[in-house]
BALOBA-1460 file (C-alpha; in Angstrom, 3 decimals):
// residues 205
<rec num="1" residu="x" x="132.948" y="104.890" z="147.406"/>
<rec num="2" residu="x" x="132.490" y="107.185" z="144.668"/>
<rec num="3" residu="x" x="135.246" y="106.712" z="141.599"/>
<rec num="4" residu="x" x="138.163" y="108.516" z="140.872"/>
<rec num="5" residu="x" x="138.725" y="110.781" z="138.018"/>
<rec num="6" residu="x" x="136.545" y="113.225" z="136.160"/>
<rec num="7" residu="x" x="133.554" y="112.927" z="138.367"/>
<rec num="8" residu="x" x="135.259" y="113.887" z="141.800"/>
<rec num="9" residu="x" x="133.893" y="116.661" z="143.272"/>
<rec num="10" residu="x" x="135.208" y="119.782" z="141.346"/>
<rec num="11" residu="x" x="137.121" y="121.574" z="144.468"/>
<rec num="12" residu="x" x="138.290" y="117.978" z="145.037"/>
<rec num="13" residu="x" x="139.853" y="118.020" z="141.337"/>
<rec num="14" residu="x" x="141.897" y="120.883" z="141.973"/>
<rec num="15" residu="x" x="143.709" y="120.096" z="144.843"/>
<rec num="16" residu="x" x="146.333" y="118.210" z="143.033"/>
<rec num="17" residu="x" x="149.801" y="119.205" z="143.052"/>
<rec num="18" residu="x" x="150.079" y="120.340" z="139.858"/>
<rec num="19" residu="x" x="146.869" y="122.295" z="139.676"/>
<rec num="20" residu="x" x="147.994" y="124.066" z="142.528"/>
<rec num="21" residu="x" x="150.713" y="124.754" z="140.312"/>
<rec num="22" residu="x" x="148.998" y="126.217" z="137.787"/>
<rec num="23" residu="x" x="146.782" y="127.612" z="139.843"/>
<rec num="24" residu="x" x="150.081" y="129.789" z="141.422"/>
<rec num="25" residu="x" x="150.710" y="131.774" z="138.285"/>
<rec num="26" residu="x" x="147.848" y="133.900" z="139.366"/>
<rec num="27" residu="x" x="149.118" y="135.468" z="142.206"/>
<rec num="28" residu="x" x="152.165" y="135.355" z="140.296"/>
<rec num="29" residu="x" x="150.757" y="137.466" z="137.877"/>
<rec num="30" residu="x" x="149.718" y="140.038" z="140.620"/>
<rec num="31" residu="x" x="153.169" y="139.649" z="142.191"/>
<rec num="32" residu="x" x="154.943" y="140.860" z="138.559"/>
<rec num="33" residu="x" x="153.156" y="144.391" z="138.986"/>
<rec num="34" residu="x" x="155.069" y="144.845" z="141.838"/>
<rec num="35" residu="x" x="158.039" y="143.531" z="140.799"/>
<rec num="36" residu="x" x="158.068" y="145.390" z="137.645"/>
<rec num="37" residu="x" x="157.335" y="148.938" z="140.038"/>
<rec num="38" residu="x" x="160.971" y="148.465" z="141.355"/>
<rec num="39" residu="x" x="161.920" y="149.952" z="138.134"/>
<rec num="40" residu="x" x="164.395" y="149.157" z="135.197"/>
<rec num="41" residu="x" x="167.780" y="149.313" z="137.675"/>
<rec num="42" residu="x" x="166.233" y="146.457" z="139.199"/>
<rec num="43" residu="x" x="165.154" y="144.047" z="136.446"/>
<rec num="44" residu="x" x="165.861" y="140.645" z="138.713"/>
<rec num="45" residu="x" x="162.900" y="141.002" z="140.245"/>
<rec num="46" residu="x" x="160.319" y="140.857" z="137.554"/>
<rec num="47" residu="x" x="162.412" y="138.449" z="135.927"/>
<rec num="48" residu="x" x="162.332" y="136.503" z="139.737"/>
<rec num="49" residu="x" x="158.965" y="136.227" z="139.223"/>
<rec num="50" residu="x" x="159.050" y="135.075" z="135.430"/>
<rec num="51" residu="x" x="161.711" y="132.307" z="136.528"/>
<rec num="52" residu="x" x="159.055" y="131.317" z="139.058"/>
<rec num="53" residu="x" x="155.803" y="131.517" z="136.522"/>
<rec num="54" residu="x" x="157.775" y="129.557" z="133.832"/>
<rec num="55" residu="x" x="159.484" y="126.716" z="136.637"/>
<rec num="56" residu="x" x="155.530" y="126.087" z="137.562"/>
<rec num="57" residu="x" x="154.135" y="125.894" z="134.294"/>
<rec num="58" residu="x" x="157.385" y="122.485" z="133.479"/>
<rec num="59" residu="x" x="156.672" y="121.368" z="136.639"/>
<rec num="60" residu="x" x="152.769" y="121.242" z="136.729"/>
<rec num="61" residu="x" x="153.011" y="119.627" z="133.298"/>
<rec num="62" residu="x" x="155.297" y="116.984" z="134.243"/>
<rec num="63" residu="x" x="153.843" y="115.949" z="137.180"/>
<rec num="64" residu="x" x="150.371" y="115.683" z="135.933"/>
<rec num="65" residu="x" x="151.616" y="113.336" z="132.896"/>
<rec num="66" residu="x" x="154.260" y="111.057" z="135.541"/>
<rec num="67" residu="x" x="150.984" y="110.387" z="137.215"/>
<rec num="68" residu="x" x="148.498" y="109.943" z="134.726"/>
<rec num="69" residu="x" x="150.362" y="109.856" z="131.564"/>
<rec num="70" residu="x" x="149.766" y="111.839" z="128.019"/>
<rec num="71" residu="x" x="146.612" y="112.675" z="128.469"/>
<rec num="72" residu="x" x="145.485" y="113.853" z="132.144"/>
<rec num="73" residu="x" x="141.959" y="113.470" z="133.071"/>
<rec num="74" residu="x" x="139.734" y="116.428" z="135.402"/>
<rec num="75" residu="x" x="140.620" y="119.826" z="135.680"/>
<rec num="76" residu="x" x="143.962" y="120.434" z="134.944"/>
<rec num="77" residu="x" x="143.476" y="119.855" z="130.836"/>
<rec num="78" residu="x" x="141.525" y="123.262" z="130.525"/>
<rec num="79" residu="x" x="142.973" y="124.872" z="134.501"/>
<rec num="80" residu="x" x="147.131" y="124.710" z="132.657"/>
<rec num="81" residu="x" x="146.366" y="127.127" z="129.616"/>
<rec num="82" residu="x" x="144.053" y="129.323" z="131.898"/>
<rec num="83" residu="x" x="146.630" y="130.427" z="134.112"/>
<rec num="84" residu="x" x="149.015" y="130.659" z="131.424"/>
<rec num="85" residu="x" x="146.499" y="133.467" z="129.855"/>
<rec num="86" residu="x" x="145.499" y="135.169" z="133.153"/>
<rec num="87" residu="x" x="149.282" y="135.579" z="134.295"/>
<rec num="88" residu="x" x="150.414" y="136.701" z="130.629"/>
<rec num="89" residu="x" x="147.457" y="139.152" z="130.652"/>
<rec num="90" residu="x" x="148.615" y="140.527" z="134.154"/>
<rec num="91" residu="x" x="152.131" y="140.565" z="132.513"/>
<rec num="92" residu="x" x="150.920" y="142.925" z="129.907"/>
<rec num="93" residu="x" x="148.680" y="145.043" z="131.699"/>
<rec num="94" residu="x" x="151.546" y="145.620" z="133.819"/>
<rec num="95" residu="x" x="154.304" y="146.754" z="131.192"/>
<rec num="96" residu="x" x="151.549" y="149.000" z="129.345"/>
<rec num="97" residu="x" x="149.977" y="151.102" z="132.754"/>
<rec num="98" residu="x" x="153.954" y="151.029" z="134.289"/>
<rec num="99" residu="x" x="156.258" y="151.216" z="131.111"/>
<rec num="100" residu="x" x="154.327" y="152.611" z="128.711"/>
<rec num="101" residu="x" x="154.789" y="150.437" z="125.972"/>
<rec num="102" residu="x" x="153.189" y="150.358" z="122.601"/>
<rec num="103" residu="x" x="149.955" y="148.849" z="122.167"/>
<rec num="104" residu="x" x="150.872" y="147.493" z="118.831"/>
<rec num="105" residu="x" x="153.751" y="145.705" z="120.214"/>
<rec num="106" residu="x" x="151.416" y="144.418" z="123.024"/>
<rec num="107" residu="x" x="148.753" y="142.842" z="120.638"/>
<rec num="108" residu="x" x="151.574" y="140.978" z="118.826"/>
<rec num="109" residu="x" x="152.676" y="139.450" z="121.545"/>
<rec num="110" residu="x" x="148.960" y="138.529" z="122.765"/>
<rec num="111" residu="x" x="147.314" y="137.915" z="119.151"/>
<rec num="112" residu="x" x="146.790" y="134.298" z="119.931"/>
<rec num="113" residu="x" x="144.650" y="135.301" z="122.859"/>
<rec num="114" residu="x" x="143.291" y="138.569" z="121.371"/>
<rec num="115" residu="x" x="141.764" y="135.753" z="118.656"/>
<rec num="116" residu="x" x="140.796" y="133.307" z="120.963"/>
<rec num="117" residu="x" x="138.256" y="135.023" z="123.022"/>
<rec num="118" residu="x" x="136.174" y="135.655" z="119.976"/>
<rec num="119" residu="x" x="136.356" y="131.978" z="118.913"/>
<rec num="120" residu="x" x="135.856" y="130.924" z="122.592"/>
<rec num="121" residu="x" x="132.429" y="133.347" z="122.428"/>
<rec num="122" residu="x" x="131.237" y="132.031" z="119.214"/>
<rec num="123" residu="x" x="131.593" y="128.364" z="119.732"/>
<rec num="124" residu="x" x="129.249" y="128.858" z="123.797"/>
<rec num="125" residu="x" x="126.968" y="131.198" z="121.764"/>
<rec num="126" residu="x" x="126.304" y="128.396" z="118.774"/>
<rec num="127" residu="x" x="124.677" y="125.293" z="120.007"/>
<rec num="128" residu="x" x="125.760" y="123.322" z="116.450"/>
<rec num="129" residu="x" x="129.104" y="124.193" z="116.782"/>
<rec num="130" residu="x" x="128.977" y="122.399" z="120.602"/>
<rec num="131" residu="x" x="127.622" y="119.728" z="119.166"/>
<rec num="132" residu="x" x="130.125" y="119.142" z="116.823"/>
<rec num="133" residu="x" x="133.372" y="120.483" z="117.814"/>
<rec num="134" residu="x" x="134.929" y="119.108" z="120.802"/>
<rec num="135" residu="x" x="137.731" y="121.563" z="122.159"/>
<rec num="136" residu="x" x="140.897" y="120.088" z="123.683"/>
<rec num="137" residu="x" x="141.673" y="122.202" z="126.090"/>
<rec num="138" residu="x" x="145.358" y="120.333" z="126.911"/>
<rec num="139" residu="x" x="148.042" y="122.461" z="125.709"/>
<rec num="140" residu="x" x="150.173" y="121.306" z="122.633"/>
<rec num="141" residu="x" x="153.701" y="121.608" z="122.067"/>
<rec num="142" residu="x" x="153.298" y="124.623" z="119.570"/>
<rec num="143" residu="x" x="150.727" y="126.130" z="121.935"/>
<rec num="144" residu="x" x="153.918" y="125.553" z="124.844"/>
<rec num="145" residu="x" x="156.203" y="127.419" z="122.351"/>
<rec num="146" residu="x" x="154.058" y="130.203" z="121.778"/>
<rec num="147" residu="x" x="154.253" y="130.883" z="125.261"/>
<rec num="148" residu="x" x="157.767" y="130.653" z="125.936"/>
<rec num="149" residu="x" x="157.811" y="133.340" z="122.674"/>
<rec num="150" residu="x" x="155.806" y="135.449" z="124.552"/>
<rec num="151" residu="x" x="157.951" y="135.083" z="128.024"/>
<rec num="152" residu="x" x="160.893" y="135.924" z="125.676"/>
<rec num="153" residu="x" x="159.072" y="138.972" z="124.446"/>
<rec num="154" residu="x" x="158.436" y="140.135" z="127.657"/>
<rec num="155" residu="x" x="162.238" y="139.650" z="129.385"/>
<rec num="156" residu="x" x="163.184" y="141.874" z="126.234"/>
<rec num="157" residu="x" x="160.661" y="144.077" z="126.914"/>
<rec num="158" residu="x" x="161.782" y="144.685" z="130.341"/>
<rec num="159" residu="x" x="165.573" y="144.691" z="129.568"/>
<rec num="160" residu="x" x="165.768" y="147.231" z="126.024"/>
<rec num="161" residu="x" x="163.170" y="149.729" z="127.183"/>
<rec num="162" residu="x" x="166.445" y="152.239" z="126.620"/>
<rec num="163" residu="x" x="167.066" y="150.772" z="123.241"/>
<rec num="164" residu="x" x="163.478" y="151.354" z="122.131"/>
<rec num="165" residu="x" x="162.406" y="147.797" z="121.961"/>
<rec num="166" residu="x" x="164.578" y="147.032" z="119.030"/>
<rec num="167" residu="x" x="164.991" y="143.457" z="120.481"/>
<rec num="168" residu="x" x="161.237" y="143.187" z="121.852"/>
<rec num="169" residu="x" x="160.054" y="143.503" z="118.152"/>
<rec num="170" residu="x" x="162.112" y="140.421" z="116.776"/>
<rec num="171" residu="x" x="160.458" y="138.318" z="119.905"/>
<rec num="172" residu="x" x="157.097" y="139.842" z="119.594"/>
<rec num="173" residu="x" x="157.093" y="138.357" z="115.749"/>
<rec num="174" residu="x" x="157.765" y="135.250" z="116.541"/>
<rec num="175" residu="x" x="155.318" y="135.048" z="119.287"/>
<rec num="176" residu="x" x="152.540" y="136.194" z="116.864"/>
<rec num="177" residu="x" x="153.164" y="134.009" z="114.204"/>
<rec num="178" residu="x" x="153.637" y="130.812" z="116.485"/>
<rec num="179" residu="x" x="150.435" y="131.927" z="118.786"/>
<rec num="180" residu="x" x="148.824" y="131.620" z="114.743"/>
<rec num="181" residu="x" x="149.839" y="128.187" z="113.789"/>
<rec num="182" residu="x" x="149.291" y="127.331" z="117.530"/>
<rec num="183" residu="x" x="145.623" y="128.319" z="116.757"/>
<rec num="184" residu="x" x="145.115" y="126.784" z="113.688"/>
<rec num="185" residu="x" x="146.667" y="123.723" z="115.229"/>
<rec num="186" residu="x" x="143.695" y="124.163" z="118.027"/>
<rec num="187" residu="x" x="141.201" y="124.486" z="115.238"/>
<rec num="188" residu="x" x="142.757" y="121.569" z="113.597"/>
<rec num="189" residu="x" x="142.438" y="119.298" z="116.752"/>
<rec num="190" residu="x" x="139.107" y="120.297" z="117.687"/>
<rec num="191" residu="x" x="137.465" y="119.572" z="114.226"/>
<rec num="192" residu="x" x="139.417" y="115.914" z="114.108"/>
<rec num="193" residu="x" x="138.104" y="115.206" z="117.490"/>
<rec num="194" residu="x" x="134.443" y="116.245" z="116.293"/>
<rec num="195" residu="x" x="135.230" y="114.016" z="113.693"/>
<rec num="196" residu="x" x="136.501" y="111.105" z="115.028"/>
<rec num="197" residu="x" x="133.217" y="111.823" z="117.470"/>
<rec num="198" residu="x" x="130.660" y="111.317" z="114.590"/>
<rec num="199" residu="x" x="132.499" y="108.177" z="112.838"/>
<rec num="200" residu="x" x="131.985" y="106.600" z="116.384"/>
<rec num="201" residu="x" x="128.285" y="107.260" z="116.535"/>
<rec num="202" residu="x" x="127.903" y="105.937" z="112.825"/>
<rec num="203" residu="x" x="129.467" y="102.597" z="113.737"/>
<rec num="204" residu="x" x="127.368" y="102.091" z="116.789"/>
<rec num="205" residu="x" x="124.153" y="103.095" z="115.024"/>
């Protein structure tokens, strides 16, 4: 019998409940195009499926940790913040092609994932930085808050589009600058783990 944990089968790792979860927030994130299509007189459904996106994302999280505690093993460390992305990037491809709103707005509320590709790029591309770095993928709590900024954004987003976005702007702010320090908090963890990687080595050597 082959052991549990990180070396199941991959397809095998993500049938878990709370992958499956996680894994729902991308046809979610199709679902919230239509939604949104209703139009503004009809802002419970979007915000239906926003309800449903956000009760997944608690639910996945506390089920993986009641089960494996603080630090779940396999596929749902780096699967959780993946969907998060992919169904926040539907989100606001959806309110730009079907609302029409500003692009500026748009890339404050997404700056922490408008920065991350190029980071993501650079550290595949650079074998030394592999080597080196090790990338947690497991949300943290400021990367969690970010997000819930950036669902706040968007439910202002949906409900002022008569007042101009006067509300959105306040929300998109504070998404930007807490998708920031949740970078540099990512950044932070990932050279302490490299760290903590090479101090190991040294004492075995």
């Amino acid at each position: 019998m082959s052991p549990a944990g990180p070396r199941e089968p991959f397809f095998k790792q993500l049938l878990t409940v709370p992958n499956l979860l996680s894994l729902s927030r991308i046809p979610l994130g199709g679902l919230f195009w239509s939604a949104l299509a209703t139009g503004p007189s009809s802002a419970v459904y979007p915000f239906a499926v926003l309800a449903a996106a956000a009760a997944t994302d608690v639910l996945d999280g506390y089920l993986a940790r009641r089960k494996h505690g603080a630090n779940p093993p396999g596929a749902g460390a780096w699967l959780d913040p993946i969907c998060d992305k992919l169904f926040v990037g539907a989100v606001i491809g959806a309110l730009y092609v079907q609302r029409h709103v500003p692009l500026g707005l748009l890339a404050l509320i997404l700056t922490r994932e408008i920065l991350q590709l190029p980071m993501g790029l650079v550290y595949r591309v650079i074998p030394t930085l592999r080597s080196w770095l090790r990338y947690d993928f497991r949300a943290s709590g400021l990367g969690k808050a970010a997000t819930v900024a950036q669902f706040l954004a968007v439910s202002a987003l949906i409900l002022d589009e008569r007042f101009e976005h006067r509300f959105a702007y306040p929300m998109a702010i504070l998404a930007f600058a807490l998708g920031l320090i949740a970078l540099a908090d990512y950044i932070r963890r990932a050279i302490a783990m490299g760290r903590r990687r090479i101090h190991t080595e040294e004492r075995k050597a």
